[in-house]
Phi, psi and omega in degrees: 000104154294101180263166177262137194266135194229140178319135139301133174254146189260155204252177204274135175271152206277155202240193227255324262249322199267307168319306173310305184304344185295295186316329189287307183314305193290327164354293206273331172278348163298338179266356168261318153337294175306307183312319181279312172309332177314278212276352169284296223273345176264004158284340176260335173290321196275354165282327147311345176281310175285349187237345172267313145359280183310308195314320202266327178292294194311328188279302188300318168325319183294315186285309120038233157323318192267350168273321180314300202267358150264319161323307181297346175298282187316299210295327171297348197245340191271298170300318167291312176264346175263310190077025172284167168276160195306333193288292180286342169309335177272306173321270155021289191270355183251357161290321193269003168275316176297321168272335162284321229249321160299325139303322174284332189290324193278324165287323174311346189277285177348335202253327178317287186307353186272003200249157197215142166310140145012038206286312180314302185319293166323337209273281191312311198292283232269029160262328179306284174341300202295322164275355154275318174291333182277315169284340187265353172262022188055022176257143186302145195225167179237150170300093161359101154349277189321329176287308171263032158268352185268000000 
């Protein structure tokens, strides 16, 4: 019994046409990444965004509507029951209409300011840039974390 001793086959080396289609692909899936963290992370900013929107419309409305039709009550009722003159019963009700209407504008502004640019997105896309730009001049680079968990 004779055994054979058999070569390992080695696998064929890759021409520079398939390294480029490799390169071009991960790129390009890199850029679909950047893209889905992008619209993950400005979906949530823009419903906070969207509710101090709302807040500030609710505030105008309010102030609005509740200074016409109520001012003109309170301020009528102020003058009849009270005995102020017409003048300051109204001053009055449009001062204390102007502090609701200042309140809401003010949380609204609170919810406004919670909203933040991308920072992951920003982080990883200019970690990407930073490994790309060190392989096409040929220097060696080492892989971000963030690049090699994916």
């Amino acid at each position: 019994m004779s055994t054979t001793y058999q070569r390992p086959v080695t696998p064929p080396e890759r021409s520079i046409g398939q390294l480029v289609s490799d390169a071009t692909k991960d790129v390009s899936e890199l850029v679909r990444y950047e893209v889905a963290l992008a619209k993950a992370e400005i979906t949530a900013d823009v419903k906070s965004g969207a509710l101090g929107g709302g807040l500030f419309a609710v505030a105008g409305v309010f102030g609005f509507v509740a200074f016409i039709f109520l001012g003109v009550t309170v301020a009528y009722a102020l003058h009849e029951g009270a005995g102020w003159p017409v003048w300051l019963s109204f001053l009055v009700v449009a001062v204390a209409m102007l502090a609701v209407a200042g309140a809401l504008a003010v949380v609204g502004l609170g919810a406004l300011k919670k909203v933040r640019p991308p920072e992951r997105t920003i982080r990883t896309t200019k970690e990407t840039v930073a490994v790309l730009k060190a392989s096409a001049t040929g220097k060696p680079s080492t892989v971000p974390a963030a690049l090699a968990k994916r």
